[in-house]
Structures are given as structure tokens and as C-alpha cells.
N, C-alpha and C positions, 0 to 999 in steps of 0.2 A: 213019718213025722209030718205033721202040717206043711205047708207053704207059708215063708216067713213074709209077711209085709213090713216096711219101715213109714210109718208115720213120723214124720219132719212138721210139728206146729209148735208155734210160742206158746199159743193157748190152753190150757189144760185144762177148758173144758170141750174143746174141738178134739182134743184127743181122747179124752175120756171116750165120747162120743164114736170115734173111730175106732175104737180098740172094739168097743161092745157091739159096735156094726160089725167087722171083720173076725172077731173071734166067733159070732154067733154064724158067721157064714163057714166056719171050719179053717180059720186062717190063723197063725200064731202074730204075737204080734211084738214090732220093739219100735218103741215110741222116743225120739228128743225133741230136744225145744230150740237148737241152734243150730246153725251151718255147720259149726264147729264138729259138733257130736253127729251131724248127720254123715259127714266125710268119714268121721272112726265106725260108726255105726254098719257104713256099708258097706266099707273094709271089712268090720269084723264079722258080722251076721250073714253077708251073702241075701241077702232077700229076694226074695223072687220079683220085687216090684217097689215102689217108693212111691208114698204118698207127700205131694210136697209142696207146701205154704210158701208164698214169695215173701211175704213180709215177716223177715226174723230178726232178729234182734241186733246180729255181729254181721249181717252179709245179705243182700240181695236176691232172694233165692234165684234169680233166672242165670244170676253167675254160677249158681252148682249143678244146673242141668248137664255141662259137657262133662263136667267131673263127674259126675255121678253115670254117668254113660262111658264113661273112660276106660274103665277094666273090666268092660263086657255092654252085652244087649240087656242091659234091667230096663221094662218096661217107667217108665217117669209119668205120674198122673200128678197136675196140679191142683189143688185143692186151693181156691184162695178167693180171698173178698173183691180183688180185683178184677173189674169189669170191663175194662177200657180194652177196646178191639185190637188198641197197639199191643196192648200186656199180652193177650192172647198170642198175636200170629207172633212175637217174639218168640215165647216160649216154643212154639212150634218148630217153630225156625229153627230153634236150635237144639231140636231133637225130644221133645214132652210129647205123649204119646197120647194125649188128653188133656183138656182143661174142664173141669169143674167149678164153678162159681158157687160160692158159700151165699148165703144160705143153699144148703143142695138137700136134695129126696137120697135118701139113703141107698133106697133100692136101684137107681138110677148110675151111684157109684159104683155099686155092685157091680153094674151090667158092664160099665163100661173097665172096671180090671181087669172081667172075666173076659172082655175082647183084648185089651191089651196083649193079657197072656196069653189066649189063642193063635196073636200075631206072633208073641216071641218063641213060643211051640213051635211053630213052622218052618221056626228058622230064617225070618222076616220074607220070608215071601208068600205071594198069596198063594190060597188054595186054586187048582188047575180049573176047577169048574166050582160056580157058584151057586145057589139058587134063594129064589125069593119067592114061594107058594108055588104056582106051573109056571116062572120064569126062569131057564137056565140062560148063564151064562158061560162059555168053553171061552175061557181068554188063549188056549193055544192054540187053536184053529178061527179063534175071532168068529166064535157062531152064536147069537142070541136066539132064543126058542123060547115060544109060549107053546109050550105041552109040547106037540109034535113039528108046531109049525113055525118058522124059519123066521126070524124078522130082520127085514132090510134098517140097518144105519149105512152112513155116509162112513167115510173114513175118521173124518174128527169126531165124530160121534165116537166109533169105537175107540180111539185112541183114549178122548174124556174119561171113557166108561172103563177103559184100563188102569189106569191109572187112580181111580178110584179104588178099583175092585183088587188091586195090590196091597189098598189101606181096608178091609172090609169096618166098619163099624168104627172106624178111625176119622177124624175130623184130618182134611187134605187142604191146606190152604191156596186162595187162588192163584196165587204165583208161582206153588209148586204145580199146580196143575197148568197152568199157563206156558209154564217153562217147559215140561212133557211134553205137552199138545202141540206147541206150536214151535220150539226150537229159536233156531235161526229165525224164522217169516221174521218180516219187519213191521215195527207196530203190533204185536199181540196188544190188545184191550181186554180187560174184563167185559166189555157187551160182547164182545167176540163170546164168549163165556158165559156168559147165560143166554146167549141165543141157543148155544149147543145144549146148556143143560133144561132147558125150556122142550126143544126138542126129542130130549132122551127120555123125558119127563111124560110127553104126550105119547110117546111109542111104548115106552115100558111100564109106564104105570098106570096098577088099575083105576075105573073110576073110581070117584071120590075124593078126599084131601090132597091135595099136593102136598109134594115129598115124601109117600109110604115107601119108597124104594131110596130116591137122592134127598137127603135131608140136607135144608140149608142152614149156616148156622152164620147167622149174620153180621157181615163185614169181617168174615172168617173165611168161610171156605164153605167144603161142601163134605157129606158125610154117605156114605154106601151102604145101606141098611138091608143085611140080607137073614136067612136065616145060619142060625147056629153049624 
């Protein structure tokens, strides 16, 4: 049988919308319009994943994210008009494995479920070695290689670059990565934090745009863009 998504929108033509994106991608689908019915919904259905609107009608959706994480690892992607940086690292915070802002590229939703659920396939831990074209990365021996040959980071570097590559294709907010990296130290800064990823930046990525590898996602956090 397909893989159930649960779309959680007031709007019924955002879900309309949602179903005919996700069913054409091979996915079943069960759609409500309340907090109400999204709490029976995930009880009843099991879904592999939840698509979900903050703005509903009976409830706040950032208050369903723990619930809806409560009786398992379902990946949580939000889907919502809300832009504001705070709404975001909220949602993060408390555990939405994604934000999406509406108006959104279909195909971009796509991409980022389909990471979702590779995270929750693994059993939320990252894959042991990662790659991005001839860059590997071995997070258990902490060894970066371009093709055959070896690249020097510092220790915060790798650490940065761990903790990323635990979320691959997952947006990581700077606090959590801050809190990793740096622990106890006293005073962690966000410039602390983009110096390092400035620097991960110039070692690991090829010429060209910045961010084909670390994607920034602004007054957010930071995202680990590797291959499949």
C-alpha cells in the first residue's frame, strides 16, 4: 500500500492542492481542516508523515507539533503562510522536521518529505559516511576527503560539520548547533558561527555560489545539502 501522508489545512484549496501533489508522487492521502481531527486522524491513520498548517481554526498548530510527535518519530513538515523567523525556529524547537512557507514550488515539498523520511528510515541517526559529488564525509573516524585526498578542519569545524550531517537536508537551527559545538564555553555567539561555517564553506565547497554544500536559511539556521 502506498505511504499515508496526513495533510492538517483549513484551506481546501491548499489541500486540494496537496493531495494532487502527493498522490501524483505515489503517496495516499488523508486530509483535515482542524487540530481537532488532526490529533484523531494520526491516531487513526498512522501516517508516515504530517503535513501541517499553523493557522487552524480551534488551536495554534505549533501546539500539535509535540503531540503529534508523542506516539512515535512521524516526521512533522510545516506548510504555512507564516514567515516570521520567530514562527520558524519555534517550530523547530519543538521538534517540525521542515518548514515550508506558502506560497511554495511543489517539487521542493517533494524533495524535502522525501528527506524527512530518509531521516526517519534511519532511525533518526545520520548515515555513517556522507557524500556531496568527490566530497566524502566519515563522521566516525571524523575524516573529510575530496576524492582521495584528506582535508584538514580544526576541531570546531568538525564538530559544526557533525552536527549538521546528523540532520542531512534538514534545516538545523543556530542554537542547536551552537549548543553542540560549543557546550559549556562561555559566551558561544552566532559570529562564533558563521566564522566557522564561512570557513567549512571555503574548504568544502566547490567554486562557485555559496552554499552548494551548507545552505543558509536565513535568521534560521543552517541546512547540509548532500546527495541522496
Amino acid at each position: 500500500m502506498p505511504a499515508r501522508i496526513l495533510v492538517v489545512d483549513d484551506e481546501v484549496a491548499i489541500r486540494r492542492l496537496l493531495r494532487h501533489t502527493l498522490e501524483r508522487a505515489g503517496y495516499a492521502v488523508v486530509e483535515v481542516g482542524t487540530a481537532r481531527d488532526a490529533l484523531s486522524g494520526a491516531a487513526a491513520e498512522h501516517p508516515v508523515a504530517v503535513l501541517l498548517d499553523l493557522g487552524l481554526p480551534d488551536r495554534d498548530g505549533l501546539t500539535l507539533i509535540p503531540l503529534l510527535r508523542r506516539n512515535g518519530e512521524v516526521p512533522v513538515l510545516i506548510v504555512s503562510a507564516r514567515d516570521a523567523t520567530e514562527e520558524k525556529v519555534a517550530a523547530l524547537d519543538l521538534g517540525a522536521d521542515d518548514f515550508v512557507t506558502k506560497p511554495f514550488d511543489t517539487d521542493e515539498l517533494l524533495a524535502r518529505l522525501r528527506a524527512a523520511l530518509r531521516h526517519r528510515d534511519a532511525g533518526n541517526t545520520a548515515q555513517k559516511t556522507l557524500h556531496k559529488g568527490d566530497l566524502t564525509i566519515d563522521l566516525d573516524r571524523r575524516i573529510v576527503r575530496r576524492g582521495t585526498e584528506p582535508l584538514h578542519l580544526t576541531r570546531k569545524e568538525h564538530d559544526v560539520l557533525a552536527i549538521l550531517a546528523r540532520h542531512p537536508g534538514r534545516v538545523v537551527t543556530h542554537d542547536r548547533i551552537i549548543a553542540a559545538a560549543w557546550g559549556g564555553d562561555d559566551d558561544p555567539r552566532i559570529e562564533y558561527l558563521r566564522i566557522v561555517i564561512r570557513n567549512l564553506r571555503q574548504k568544502l565547497e566547490p567554486p562557485g555560489p555559496v552554499g552548494s554544500l551548507i545552505a543558509n536559511e536565513l535568521g534560521v539556521g543552517y541546512r547540509l545539502l548532500v546527495d541522496p
